[in-house]
C-alpha positions in Angstrom: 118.0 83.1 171.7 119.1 79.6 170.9 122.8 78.7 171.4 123.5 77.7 167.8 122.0 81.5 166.9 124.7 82.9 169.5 127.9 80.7 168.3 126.2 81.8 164.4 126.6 86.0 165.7 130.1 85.5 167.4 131.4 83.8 164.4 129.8 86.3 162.0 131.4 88.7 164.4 134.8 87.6 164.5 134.9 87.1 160.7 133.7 90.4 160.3 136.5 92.1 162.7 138.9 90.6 161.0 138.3 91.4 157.1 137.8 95.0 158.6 141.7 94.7 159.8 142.3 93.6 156.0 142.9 90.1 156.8 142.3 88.0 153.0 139.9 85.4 152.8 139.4 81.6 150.9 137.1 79.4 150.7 138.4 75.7 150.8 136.0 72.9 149.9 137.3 69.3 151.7 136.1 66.4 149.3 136.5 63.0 150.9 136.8 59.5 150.1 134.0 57.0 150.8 133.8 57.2 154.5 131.4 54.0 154.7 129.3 55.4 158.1 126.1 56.5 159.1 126.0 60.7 158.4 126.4 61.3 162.1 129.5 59.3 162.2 130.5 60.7 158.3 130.0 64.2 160.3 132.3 63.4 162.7 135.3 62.4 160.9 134.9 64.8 158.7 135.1 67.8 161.2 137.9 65.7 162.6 139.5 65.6 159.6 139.2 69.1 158.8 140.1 70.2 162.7 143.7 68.5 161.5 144.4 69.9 158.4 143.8 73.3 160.5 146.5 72.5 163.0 149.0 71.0 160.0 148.5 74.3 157.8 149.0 76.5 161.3 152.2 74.3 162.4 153.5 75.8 158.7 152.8 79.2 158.9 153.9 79.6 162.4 156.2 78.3 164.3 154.7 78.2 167.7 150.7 79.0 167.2 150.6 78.0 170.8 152.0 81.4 171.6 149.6 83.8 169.6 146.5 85.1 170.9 143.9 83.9 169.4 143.0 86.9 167.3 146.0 86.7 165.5 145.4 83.0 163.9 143.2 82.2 161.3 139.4 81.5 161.3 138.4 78.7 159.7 134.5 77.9 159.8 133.7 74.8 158.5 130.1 73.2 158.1 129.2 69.7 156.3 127.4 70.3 153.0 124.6 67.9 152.5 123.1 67.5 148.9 119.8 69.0 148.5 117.7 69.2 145.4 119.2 71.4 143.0 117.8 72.7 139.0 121.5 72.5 137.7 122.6 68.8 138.5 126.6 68.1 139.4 128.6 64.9 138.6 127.3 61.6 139.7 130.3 60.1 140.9 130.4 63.2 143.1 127.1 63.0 144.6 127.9 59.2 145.2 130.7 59.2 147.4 129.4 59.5 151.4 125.7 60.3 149.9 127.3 63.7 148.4 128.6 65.3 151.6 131.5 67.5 151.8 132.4 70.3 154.2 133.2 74.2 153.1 135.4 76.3 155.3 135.7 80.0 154.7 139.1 79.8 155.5 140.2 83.5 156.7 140.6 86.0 157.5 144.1 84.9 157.3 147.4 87.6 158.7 150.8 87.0 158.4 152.3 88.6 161.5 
């Protein structure tokens, strides 16, 4: 089994686990501005960019997220969303900005202890 299939299940897993324990659940959708880089690069700073608005959220809803265990803080998993062919077309300014790529993040399940 490949290792992107195994991170894919444990993911799924812990998602799953949580919404069970009646944690709620978002979906944010980061939108960028031109980035101006190759779509590895664009990739990169976006994940980067997204990896800090997790820790700025966190730093607000607790006061020392270093302390919890990791079970107890929210999940947030986050993938770029490349434009593909699609029957129903969106905006073009939209699509034009970093080639149309913008990242989704379930965010959840979310617990306030």
């Amino acid at each position: 089994m490949s290792s992107k299939r195994i991170y894919s299940q444990g993911y799924g897993q812990m998602a799953q686990e949580r919404f069970a324990a009646g944690w709620d659940t978002f979906l944010l959708t980061f939108m960028f501005n031109p980035l101006g880089e190759g779509p590895k690069r664009m990739k990169q700073l976006m994940q980067e960019e997204v990896t800090a608005t997790y820790y700025k959220i966190l730093t607000r809803m607790y006061r020392t997220p270093q302390k919890l265990k990791t079970h107890h803080l929210p999940l947030w998993i986050s993938a770029p969303d490349f434009p593909v062919a699609k029957q129903q077309k969106g905006s073009f300014l939209d699509a034009k900005i970093n080639d149309g790529c913008l990242t989704s993040a379930p965010m959840g399940p979310i617990s306030v202890i």
